[in-house]
C-alpha positions as CSV (number, residue, x, y, z in Angstrom):
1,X,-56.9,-17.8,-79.5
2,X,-54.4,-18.7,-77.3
3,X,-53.0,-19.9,-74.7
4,X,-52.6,-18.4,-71.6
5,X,-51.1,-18.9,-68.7
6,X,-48.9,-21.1,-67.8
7,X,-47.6,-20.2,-64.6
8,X,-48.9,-23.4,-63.0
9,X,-52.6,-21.9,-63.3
10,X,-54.1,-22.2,-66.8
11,X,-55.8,-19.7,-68.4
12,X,-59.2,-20.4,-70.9
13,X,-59.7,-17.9,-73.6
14,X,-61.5,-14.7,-71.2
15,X,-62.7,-11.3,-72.0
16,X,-59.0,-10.3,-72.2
17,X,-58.9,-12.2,-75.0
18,X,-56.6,-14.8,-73.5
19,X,-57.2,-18.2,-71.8
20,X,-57.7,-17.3,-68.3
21,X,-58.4,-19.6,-65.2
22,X,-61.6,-19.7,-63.4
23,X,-60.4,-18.9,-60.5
24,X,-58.4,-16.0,-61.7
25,X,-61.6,-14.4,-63.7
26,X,-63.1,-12.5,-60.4
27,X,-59.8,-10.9,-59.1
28,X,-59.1,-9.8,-62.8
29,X,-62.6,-8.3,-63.0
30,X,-61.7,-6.2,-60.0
31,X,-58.3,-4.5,-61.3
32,X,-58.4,-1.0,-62.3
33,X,-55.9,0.9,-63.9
34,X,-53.0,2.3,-61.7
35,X,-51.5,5.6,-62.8
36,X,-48.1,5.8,-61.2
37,X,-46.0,8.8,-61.1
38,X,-43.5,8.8,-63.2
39,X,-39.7,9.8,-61.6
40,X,-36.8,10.7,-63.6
41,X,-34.5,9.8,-60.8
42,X,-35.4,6.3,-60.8
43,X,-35.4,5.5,-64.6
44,X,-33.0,5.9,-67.2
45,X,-33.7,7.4,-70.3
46,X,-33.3,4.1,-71.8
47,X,-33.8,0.0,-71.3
48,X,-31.4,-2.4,-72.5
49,X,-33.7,-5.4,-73.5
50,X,-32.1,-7.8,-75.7
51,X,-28.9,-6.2,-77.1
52,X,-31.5,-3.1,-78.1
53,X,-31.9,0.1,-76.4
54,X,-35.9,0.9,-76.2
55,X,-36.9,4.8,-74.7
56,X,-38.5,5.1,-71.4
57,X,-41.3,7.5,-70.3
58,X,-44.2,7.4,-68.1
59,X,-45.3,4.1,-69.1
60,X,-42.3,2.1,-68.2
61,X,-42.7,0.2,-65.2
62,X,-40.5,-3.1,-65.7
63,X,-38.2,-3.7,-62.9
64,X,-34.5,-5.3,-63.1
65,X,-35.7,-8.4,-61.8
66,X,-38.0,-9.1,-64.4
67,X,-35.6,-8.0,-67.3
68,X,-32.9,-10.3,-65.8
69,X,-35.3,-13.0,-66.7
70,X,-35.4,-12.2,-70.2
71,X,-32.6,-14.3,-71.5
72,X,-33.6,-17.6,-69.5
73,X,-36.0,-19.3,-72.0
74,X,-36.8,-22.0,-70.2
75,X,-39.3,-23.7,-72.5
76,X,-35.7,-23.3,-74.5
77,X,-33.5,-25.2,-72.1
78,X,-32.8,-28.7,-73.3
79,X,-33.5,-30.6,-70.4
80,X,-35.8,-28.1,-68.3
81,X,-39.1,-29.1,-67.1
82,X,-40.9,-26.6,-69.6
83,X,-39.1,-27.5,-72.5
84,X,-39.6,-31.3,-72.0
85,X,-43.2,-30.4,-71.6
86,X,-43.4,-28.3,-74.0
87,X,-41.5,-30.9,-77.0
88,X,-44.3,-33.9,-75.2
89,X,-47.0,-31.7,-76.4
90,X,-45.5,-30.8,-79.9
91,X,-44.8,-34.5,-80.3
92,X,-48.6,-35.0,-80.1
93,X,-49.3,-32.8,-83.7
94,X,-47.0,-33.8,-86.4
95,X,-47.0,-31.8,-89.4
96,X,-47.7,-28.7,-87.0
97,X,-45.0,-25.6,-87.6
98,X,-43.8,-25.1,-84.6
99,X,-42.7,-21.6,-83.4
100,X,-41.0,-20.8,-80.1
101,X,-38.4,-18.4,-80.5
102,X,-40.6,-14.8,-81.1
103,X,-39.1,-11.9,-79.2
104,X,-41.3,-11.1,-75.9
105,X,-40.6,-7.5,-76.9
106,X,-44.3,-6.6,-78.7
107,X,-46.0,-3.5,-79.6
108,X,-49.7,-2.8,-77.5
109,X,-50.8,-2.8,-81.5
110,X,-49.8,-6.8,-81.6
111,X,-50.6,-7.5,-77.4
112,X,-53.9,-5.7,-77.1
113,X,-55.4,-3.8,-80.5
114,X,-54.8,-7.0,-82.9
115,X,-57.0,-8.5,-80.1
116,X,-59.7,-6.4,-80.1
117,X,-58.9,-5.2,-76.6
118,X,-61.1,-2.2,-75.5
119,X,-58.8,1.2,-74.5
120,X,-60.4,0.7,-71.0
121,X,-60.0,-3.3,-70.8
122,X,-57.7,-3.9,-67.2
123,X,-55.2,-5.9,-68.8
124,X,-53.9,-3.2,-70.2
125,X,-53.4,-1.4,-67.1
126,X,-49.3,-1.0,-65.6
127,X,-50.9,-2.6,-62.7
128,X,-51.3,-5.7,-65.1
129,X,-48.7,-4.9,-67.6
130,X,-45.0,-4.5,-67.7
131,X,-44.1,-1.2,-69.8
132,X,-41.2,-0.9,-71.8
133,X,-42.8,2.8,-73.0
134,X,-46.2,3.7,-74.3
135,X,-46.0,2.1,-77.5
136,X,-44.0,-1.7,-76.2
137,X,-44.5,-3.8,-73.7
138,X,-43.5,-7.5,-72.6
139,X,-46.0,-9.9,-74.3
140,X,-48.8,-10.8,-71.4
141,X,-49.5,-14.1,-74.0
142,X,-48.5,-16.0,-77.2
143,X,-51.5,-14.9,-78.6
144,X,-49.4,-11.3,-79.4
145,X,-48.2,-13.7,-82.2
146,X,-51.7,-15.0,-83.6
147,X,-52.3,-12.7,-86.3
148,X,-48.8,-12.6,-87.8
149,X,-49.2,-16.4,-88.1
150,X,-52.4,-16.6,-89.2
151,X,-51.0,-13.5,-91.9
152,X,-48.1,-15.4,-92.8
153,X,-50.7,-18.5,-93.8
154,X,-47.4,-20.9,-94.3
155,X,-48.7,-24.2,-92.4
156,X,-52.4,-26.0,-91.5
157,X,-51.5,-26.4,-88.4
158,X,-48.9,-24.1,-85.8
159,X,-47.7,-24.1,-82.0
160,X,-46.5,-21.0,-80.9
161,X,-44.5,-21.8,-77.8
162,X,-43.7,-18.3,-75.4
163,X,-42.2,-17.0,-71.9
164,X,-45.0,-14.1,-70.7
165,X,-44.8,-11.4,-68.5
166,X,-47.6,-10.5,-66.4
167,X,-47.4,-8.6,-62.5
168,X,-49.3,-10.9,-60.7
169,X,-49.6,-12.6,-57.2
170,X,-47.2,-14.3,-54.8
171,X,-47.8,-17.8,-53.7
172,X,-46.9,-21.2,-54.8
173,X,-48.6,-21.3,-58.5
174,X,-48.0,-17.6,-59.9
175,X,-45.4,-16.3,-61.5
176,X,-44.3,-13.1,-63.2
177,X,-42.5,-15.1,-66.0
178,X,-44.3,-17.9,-66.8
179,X,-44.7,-19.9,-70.4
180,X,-48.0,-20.0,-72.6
181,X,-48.6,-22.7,-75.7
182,X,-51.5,-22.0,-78.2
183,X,-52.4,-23.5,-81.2
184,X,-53.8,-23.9,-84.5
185,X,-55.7,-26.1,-87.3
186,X,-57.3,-25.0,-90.4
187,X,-58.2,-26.2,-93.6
188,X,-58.4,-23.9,-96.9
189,X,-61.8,-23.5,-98.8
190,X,-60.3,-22.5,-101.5
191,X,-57.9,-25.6,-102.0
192,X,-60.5,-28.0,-101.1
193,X,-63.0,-26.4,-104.0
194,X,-60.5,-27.6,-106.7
195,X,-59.4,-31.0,-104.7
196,X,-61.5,-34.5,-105.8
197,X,-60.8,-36.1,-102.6
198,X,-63.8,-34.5,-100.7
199,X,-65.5,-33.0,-104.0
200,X,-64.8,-29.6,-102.5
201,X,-67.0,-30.7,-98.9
202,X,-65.2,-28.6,-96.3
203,X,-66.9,-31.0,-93.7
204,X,-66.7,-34.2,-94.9
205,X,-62.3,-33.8,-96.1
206,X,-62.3,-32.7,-92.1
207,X,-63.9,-35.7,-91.4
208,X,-61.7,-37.8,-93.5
209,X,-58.7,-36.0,-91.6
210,X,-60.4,-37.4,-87.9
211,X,-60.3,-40.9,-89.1
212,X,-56.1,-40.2,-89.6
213,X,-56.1,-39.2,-86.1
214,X,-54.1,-41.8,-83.5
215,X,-57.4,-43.1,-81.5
216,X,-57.4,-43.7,-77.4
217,X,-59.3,-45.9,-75.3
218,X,-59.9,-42.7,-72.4
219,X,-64.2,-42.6,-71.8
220,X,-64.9,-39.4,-72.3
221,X,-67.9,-37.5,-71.4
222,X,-69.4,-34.9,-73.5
223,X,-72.8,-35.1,-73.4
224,X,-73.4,-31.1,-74.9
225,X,-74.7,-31.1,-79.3
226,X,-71.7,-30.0,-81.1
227,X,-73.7,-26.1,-80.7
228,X,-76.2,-24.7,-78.9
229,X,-78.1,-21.4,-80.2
230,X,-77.8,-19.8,-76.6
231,X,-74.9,-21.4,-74.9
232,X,-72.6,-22.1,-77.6
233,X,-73.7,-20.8,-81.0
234,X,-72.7,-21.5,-84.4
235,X,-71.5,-19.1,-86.8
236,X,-74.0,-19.3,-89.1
237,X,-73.0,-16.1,-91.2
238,X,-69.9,-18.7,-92.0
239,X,-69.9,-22.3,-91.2
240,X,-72.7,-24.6,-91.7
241,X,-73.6,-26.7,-88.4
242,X,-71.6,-29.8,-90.4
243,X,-68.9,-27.7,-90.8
244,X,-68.7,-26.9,-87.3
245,X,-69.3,-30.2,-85.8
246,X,-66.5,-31.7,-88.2
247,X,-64.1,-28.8,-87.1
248,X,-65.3,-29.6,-83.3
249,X,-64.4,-33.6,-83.9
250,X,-61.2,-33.1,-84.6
251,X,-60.2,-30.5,-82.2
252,X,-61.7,-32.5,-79.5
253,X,-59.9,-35.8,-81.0
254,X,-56.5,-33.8,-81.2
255,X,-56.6,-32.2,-77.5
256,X,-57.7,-35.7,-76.0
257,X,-55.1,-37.2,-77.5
258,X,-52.3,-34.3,-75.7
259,X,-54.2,-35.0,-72.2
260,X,-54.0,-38.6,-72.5
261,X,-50.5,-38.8,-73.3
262,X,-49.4,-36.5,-70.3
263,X,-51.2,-38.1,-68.2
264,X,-49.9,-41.6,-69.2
265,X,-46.1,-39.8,-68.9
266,X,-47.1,-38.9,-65.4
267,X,-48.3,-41.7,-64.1
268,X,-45.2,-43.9,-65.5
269,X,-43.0,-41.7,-64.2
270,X,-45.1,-41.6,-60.5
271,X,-44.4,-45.8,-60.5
272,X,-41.0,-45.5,-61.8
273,X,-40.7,-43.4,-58.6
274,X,-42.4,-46.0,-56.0
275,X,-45.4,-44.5,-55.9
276,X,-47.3,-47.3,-55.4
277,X,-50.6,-45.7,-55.1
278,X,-50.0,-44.3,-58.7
279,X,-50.2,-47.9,-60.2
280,X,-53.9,-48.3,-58.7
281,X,-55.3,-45.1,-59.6
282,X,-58.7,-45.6,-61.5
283,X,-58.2,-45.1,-65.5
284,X,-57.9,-41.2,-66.4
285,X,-61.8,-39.7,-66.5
286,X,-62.2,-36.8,-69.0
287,X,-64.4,-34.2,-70.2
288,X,-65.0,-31.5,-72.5
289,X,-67.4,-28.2,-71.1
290,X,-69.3,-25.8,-72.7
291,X,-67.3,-22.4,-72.7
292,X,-67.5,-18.9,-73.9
293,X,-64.3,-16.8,-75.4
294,X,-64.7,-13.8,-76.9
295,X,-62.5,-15.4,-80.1
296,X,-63.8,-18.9,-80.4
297,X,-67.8,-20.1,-80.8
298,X,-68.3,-22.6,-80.5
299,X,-65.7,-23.2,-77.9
300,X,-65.1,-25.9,-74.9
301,X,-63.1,-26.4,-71.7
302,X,-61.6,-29.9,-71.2
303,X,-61.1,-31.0,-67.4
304,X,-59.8,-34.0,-65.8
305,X,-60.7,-35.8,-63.2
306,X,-57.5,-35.2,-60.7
307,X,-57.3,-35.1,-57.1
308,X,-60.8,-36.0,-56.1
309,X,-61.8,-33.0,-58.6
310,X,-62.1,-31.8,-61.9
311,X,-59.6,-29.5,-63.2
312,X,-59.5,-27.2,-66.2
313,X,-56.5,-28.1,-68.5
314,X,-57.1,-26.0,-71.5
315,X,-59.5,-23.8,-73.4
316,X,-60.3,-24.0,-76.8
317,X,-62.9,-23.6,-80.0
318,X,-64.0,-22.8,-83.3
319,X,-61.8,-19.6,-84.6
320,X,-64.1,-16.7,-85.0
321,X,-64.2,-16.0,-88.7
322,X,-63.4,-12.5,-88.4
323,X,-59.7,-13.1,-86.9
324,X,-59.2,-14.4,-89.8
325,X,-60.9,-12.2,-92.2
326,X,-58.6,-9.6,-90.1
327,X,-55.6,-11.8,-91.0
328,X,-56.0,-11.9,-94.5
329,X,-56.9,-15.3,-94.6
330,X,-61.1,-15.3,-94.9
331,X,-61.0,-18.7,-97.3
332,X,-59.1,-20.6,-94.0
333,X,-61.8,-22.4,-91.1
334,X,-60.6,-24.2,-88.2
335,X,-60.2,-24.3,-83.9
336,X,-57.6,-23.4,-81.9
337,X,-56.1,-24.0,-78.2
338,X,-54.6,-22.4,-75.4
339,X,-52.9,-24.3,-71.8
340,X,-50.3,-23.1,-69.7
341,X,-46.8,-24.9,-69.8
342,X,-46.2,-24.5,-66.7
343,X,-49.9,-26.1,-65.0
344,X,-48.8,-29.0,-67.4
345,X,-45.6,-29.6,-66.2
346,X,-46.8,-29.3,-62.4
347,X,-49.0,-32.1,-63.0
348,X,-46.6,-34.1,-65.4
349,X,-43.3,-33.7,-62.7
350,X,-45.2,-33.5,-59.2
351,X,-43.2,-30.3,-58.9
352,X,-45.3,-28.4,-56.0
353,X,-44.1,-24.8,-56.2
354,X,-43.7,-22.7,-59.4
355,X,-40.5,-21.0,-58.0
356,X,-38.7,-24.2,-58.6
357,X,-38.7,-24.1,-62.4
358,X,-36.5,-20.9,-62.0
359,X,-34.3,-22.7,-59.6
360,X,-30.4,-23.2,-60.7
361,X,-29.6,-25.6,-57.8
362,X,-28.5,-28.8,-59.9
363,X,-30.3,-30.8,-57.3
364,X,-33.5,-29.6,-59.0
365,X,-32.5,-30.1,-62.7
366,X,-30.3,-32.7,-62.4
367,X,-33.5,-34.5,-61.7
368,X,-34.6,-34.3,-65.3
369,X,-31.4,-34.7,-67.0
370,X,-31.2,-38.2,-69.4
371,X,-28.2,-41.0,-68.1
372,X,-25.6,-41.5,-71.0
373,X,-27.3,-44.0,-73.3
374,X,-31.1,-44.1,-71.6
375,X,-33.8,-44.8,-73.9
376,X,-37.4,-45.8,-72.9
377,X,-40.7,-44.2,-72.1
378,X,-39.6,-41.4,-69.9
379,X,-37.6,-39.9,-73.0
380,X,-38.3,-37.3,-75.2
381,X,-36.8,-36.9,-77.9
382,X,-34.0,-34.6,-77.2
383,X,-32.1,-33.9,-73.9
384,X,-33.5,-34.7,-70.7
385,X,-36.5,-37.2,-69.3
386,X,-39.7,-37.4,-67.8
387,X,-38.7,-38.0,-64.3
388,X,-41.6,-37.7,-61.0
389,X,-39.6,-34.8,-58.9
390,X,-38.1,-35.7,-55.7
391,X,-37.8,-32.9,-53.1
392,X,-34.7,-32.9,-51.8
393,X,-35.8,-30.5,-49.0
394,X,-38.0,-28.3,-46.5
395,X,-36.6,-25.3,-45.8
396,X,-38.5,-23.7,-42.6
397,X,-40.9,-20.8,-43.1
398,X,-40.3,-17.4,-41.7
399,X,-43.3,-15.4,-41.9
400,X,-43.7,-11.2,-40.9
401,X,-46.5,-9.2,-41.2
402,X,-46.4,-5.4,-42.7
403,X,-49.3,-3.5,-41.8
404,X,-50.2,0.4,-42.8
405,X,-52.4,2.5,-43.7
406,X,-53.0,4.1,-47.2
407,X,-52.1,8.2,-47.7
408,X,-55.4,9.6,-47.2
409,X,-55.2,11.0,-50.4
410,X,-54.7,8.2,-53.3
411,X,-56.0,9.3,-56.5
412,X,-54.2,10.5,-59.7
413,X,-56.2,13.9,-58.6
414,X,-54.2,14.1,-55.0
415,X,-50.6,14.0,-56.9
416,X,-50.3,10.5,-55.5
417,X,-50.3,7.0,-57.4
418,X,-53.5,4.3,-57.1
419,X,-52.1,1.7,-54.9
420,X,-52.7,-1.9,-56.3
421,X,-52.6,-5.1,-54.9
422,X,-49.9,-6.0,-57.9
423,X,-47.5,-2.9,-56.7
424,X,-47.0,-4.9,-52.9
425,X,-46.3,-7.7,-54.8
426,X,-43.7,-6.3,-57.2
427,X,-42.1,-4.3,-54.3
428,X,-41.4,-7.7,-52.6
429,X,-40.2,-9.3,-55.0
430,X,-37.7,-7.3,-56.1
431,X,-36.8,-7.0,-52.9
432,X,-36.5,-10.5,-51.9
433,X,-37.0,-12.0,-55.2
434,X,-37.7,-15.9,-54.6
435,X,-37.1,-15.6,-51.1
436,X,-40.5,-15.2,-50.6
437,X,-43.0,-18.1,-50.7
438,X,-46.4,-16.2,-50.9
439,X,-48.0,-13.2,-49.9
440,X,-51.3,-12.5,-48.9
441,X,-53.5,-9.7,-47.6
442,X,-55.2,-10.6,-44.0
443,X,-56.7,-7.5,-42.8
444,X,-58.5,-5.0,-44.6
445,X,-60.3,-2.1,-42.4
446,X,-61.4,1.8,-42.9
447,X,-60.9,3.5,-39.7
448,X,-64.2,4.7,-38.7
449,X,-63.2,8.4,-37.6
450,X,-60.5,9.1,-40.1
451,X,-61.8,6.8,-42.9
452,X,-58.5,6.2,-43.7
453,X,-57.6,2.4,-45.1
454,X,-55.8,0.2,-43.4
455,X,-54.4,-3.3,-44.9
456,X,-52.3,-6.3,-43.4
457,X,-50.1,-8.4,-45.4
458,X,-48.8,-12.0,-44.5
459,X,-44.8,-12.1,-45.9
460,X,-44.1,-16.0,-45.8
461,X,-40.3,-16.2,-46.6
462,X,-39.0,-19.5,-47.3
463,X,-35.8,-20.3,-49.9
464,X,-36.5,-23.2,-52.0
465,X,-32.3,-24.0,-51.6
466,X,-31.2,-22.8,-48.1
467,X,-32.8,-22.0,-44.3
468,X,-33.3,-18.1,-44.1
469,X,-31.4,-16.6,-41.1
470,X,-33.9,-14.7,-38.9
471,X,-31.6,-11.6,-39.1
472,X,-31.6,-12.1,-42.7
473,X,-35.2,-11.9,-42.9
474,X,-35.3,-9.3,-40.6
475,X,-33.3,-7.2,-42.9
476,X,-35.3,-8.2,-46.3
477,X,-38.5,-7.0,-44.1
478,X,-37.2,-3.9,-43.4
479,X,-36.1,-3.2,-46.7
480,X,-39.9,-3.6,-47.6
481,X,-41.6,-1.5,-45.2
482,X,-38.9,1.4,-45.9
483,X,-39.8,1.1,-49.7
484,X,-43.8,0.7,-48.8
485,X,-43.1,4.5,-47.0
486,X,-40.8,6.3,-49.4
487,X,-42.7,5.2,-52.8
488,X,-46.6,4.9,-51.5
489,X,-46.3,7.3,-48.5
490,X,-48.5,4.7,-46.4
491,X,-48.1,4.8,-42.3
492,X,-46.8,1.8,-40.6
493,X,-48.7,0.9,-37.8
């Protein structure tokens, strides 16, 4: 269960076994593995990562730009965006364990097998996933954590807090680093038996544990039974439909009470800014969907009303019994959550582009630092404030097109790597690295005599900190075209 993806686009619990966005779900369907060639010349026998020497081999596919980000830790940073975000939302479950300090350094046992990811499931594709070898890769979610905590059984309730790795697309809300927060409530059977509080009634002591919960005047509409046979079954080989309701209650009562909160931060923080419009807004509208995740049943998406629109904030549910059967833990029953840190903080800040957060330029985090001796509602505890972000400029956009066509022969059987969408966008960014705005593919044809493909990509530079130089751009262009020809041996046209 957990909590995907936080680089400014959530992620709900999907087939990967991760919370994925809707509008992520289609171009995820559509990956396929990419089996790149693996070259001596360009990687060392071994990675540094963390102080620790790991062995390459064909797998390893993770760039210098990506393990430079490593030691950042943003969610870590007293006063960063992410962390205040990220201590708002912990602030929301006390008693909750908190954990946020797990190496992103897993085995493929704890990323994909603990998970119950198929051998031929795309995410685990080197198109998707960065490599360290065969065996290790960077975590692509907190829930690489999940079954060790639920093993460990040393809390009720947890928050695992992580930085992710994932190759992804280029444009203002994705990230290849971004920061995931999933979570956790369950209540022992086997404690409750020999307790006189509830007379061993799982449902009813979860009840009683609702009515502890901090209420909220937010209407909310969920007009969907607590199951639904078809839709959004119970586990009837484990929970009775009480049970489930009761478990349902208080996640729903928990989660509402995160959303309202940040919403409440955001729009203080908006008026503290002048935004005047922000003080009329119509009061926060809310409401939980029917979902489906492969780990949760039943399990629920709740949206907001934002922008003229609903918008998914996080995916959660009932935990399938058999994660925790797998765990060790079969007596334990409860739900569990997954958002993205970083959509959060978007919406919480009014911060517009995703590269920001990685931004050193103290005219971005200064922003978010707390004045000697400030106290009121735009504190969290700790270093740091909940401030509305003010741009303190528009750099002009510089954008170049690459186009080229494909080798004619791209398959693993023609000697030559599967070119993915993912591999343009990791060649331009370690290339240009956060020079680069967004990219995106506009022009796709097969010539009709050779039946070679051709594609068109749309390079927008644009530094968040300084103007771009044409000649500099000039120069970061070239660089990419020359690498698109030496390591896919496409044709520039």
């Amino acid at each position: 269960m957990v909590g995907i993806r936080a680089n400014g686009s959530l992620r709900t619990l999907g087939a990967t076994g991760s919370y994925v966005c809707s509008s992520c779900r289609a171009r995820q369907a559509r990956r396929v593995a990419s089996i790149r060639e693996y070259s001596s010349d360009s990687t060392p026998p071994n990675l540094i990562l963390e102080n620790r020497p790991y062995p390459t081999d064909a797998w390893t596919n993770v760039p210098s730009s990506i393990i430079s980000a490593l030691p950042r830790r943003l969610h870590l940073q007293p006063s960063h965006p992410i962390a205040l975000t990220r201590r708002l939302i912990e602030s929301r479950f006390p008693g909750f364990t908190t954990y946020s300090s797990f190496s992103p350094i897993v085995s493929v046992q704890q990323n994909f097998d603990s998970l119950g990811f198929p051998p031929d499931h795309p995410g685990r594709a080197r198109s998707d996933t960065y490599y360290v070898n065969r065996d290790t890769v960077l975590r692509t979610h907190s829930s690489a954590h999940q079954a060790d905590v639920f093993r460990a059984d040393s809390s009720d309730g947890w928050l695992v807090s992580a930085d992710v790795y994932r190759r992804d697309a280029i444009d203002r809300s994705h990230y290849p680093v971004f920061h995931q927060m999933e979570g956790a409530r369950t209540w022992d059977r086997r404690r409750l038996a020999t307790s006189a509080s509830a007379n061993g009634d799982l449902a009813q002591a979860i009840w009683d544990d609702v009515a502890r919960l901090p209420t909220h005047d937010v209407v909310v509409e969920d007009p969907n039974p607590p199951t639904h046979p078809e839709r959004n079954p119970l586990q009837a080989n484990y929970h009775t439909p009480e049970e489930a309701e009761a478990v349902g209650a208080h996640l729903k009562r928990s989660l509402e009470n995160v959303v309202v909160e940040v919403f409440a931060q955001a729009k203080r923080a908006a008026v503290a800014a002048g935004d005047a419009k922000a003080a009329t807004e119509e009061p926060l509208k809310v409401r939980w969907v029917e979902a489906y995740f492969p780990f949760t049943s039943p399990s629920w998406e709740l949206e907001v009303f934002w922008q003229n629109g609903w918008l998914e904030v996080l995916g959660s549910g009932v935990v399938k019994q058999e994660l925790l059967v797998e765990a060790g833990v079969p007596q334990r029953v409860g739900w569990a959550f997954g958002l993205g840190l970083e959509r959060i903080a978007m919406l919480l800040f009014g911060i517009p582009d995703i590269r920001l957060f990685w931004s050193r330029d103290p005219r971005f985090l200064d922003q978010f630092k707390s004045e000697v001796g400030e106290v009121g509602k735009g504190k969290v505890e700790g270093e740091g404030r909940i401030a509305r972000f003010q741009p303190f400029s528009k750099y002009p956009a510089s954008p170049r097109d690459v186009s080229f066509f494909l080798p004619s022969t791209s398959s693993p059987a023609g000697g030559r790597p599967v070119f993915h969408e993912n591999d343009i966008m990791e060649l331009v960014r370690d290339t240009a690295g956060d020079s680069v705005e967004d990219v995106q593919m506009v022009d796709e044809f097969v010539h009709p005599k050779t039946g070679r493909k051709s594609l068109c990509y749309r390079i927008n530079y644009r530094s968040l900190e300084r103007t771009l130089g044409r000649e500099e751009v000039n120069e970061l262009h070239e660089g990419i075209s020359k690498k698109l020809v030496e390591g896919w041996g496409v044709e520039l046209r």
